[in-house]
C-alpha positions in Angstrom: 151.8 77.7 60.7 152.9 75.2 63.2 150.6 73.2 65.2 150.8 74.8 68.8 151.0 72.4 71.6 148.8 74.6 73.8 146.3 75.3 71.3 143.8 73.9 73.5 143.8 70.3 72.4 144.5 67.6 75.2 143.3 64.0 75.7 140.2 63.1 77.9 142.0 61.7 81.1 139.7 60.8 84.3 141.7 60.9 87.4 141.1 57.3 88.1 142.8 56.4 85.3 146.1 58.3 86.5 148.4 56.9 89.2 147.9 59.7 92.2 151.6 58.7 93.7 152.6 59.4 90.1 150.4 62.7 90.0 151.5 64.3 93.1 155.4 63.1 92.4 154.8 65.3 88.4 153.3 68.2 90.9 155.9 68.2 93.2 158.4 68.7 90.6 156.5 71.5 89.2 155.3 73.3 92.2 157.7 74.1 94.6 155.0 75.0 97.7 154.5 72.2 100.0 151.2 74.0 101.3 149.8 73.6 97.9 151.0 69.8 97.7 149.3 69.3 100.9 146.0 70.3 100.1 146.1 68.4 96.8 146.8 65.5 98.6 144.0 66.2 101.0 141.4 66.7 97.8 142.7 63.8 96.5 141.8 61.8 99.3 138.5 63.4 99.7 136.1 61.5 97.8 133.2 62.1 95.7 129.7 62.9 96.9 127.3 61.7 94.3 123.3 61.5 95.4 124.4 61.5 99.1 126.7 58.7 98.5 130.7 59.2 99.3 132.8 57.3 97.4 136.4 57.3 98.5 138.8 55.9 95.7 
């Protein structure tokens, strides 16, 4: 049988590793609902709260 390319496999990628103009360029082009690209962009820009520290990237 054929190795399935959604058979659940995928690489280990960490966001910060991943252009976000990039990202939200692939997302755009495969969701068609600005609303949805516009709260991605917002999480995106959010941060992370770790042990009451925000770090912003």
């Amino acid at each position: 049988m054929p190795e399935d390319p959604g058979d659940g496999q995928s690489e280990d990628v960490s966001f910060g590793s991943v252009s976000q103009e990039w990202l939200l360029r692939f997302i755009e082009h495969r969701i068609g609902d600005k609303r949805i690209i516009r709260l991605i962009r917002k999480w995106l820009k959010a941060g992370i709260l770790e042990d009451g520290i925000v770090t912003v990237d």
